[in-house]
Residue, then its C-alpha position, 0 to 999 in steps of 0.5 A: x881335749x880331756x875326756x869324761x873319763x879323765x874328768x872323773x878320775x877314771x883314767x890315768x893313762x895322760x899322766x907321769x911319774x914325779x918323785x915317791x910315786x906321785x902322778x901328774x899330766x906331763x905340762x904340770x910337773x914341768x911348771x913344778x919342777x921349776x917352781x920347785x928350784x925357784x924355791x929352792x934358792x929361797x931356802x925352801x923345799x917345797x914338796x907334793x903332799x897329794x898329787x893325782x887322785x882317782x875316782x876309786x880312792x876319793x870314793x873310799x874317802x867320801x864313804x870313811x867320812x859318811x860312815x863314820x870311819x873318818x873324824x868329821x871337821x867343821x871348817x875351822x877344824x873343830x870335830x863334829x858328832x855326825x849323828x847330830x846332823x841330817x844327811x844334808x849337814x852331812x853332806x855339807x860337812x864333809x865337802x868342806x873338806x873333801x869332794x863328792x868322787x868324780x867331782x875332786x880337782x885332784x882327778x885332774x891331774x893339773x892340781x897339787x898339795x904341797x908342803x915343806x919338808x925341811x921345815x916340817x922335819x924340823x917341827x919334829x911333827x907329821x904333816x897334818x895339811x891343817x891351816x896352822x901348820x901354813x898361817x904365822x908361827x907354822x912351819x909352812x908359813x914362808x912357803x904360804x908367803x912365797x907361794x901368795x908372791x910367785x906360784x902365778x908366775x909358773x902358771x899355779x892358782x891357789x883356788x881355795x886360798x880364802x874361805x867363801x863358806x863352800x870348801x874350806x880354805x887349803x893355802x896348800x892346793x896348787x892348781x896348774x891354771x891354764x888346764x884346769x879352768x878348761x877342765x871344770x867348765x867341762x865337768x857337769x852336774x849331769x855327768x857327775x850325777x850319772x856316775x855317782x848313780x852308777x857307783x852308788x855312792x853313799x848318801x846318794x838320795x841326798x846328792x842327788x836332791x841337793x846337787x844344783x847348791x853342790x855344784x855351785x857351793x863346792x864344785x865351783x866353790x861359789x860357797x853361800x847362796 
């Protein structure tokens, strides 16, 4: 069984290396690897984005967002002016797009960001992982289409592939099924209310208040109430 420190993305040591650096438990990069050549065949180069995220990283991205050091996005992309909201828009505002730390799948070591490269290069653009860049006329479209027929075949769940008005939808997110759906029924409001106090997160008093929509809106991306 996982650990609470492996839920909370503060231990790495179960994982392994795949190409440029990227870590992942062992059973998912063998499920990507063959996915990956299965694509291949197809003509498409599917590559990892973001892989394995620990605590410390997603903390600095939450704290970017909250202080104003990262644009903040509503869930169609458009920029927002966070001193027109109060800390609870805040909040809500930044996990359509990015988890409280302790609380992102990418802690996991079960869930990927892909993208393909080919097709990117040849855009003459940087990967930006907007939704664009997946829907028709982008450059990951097919891999968007290939991924809807056969990611499920090599055990990958897409849990953000629609929008329900909790985290915004992300056709790039791969999750590695039969280890993470364990993993989240173990990850509890209590356990990650301890560790956000403990690390002081930014705008705490407000996820502490508002943790029981957190939780169900974006954790478990219910979305609306």
């Amino acid at each position: 069984m996982i650990t609470q420190a492996q839920i909370l993305g503060k231990d790495e040591s179960q994982l392994v290396e795949l190409a440029n650096g990227f870590l992942i438990l062992p059973k998912v990069a063998e499920a990507f690897n063959a996915l990956q050549q299965a694509a291949k065949f197809d003509s498409i180069d599917i590559q990892i984005a973001s892989s394995y995220r620990s605590f410390e990283r997603q903390k600095r991205i939450w704290e970017n967002k909250w202080s104003g050091k990262t644009q903040l996005l509503d869930a169609n992309e458009n920029p927002i002016d966070p001193s027109t909201l109060t800390d609870w828009q805040k909040i809500q505002t930044i996990l359509t797009w990015s988890a409280l730390p302790g609380a992102s799948r990418h802690h996991w070591g079960t869930d990927l960001d892909v993208y393909d490269k080919t097709k990117i290069d040849e855009s003459g653009s940087p990967l930006q992982l907007v939704c664009s860049e997946y829907d028709k006329n982008g450059p990951c479209f097919e891999l968007n289409q290939w991924l809807a027929k056969y990611a499920a075949d090599f055990g990958f769940i897409r849990p953000y592939s629609v929008y329900k008005g909790g985290i915004a939808r992300e056709p790039w997110h791969l999750s590695y099924k039969d280890l993470s759906e364990p993993i989240i029924k173990q990850l509890s409001p209590e356990m990650l209310l301890a560790t956000l106090k403990q690390s002081q997160v930014l705008g705490l008093a407000a996820v502490v208040q508002n943790m029981p929509e957190i939780y169900s809106r974006f954790i478990l991306n219910q979305g609306n109430p």
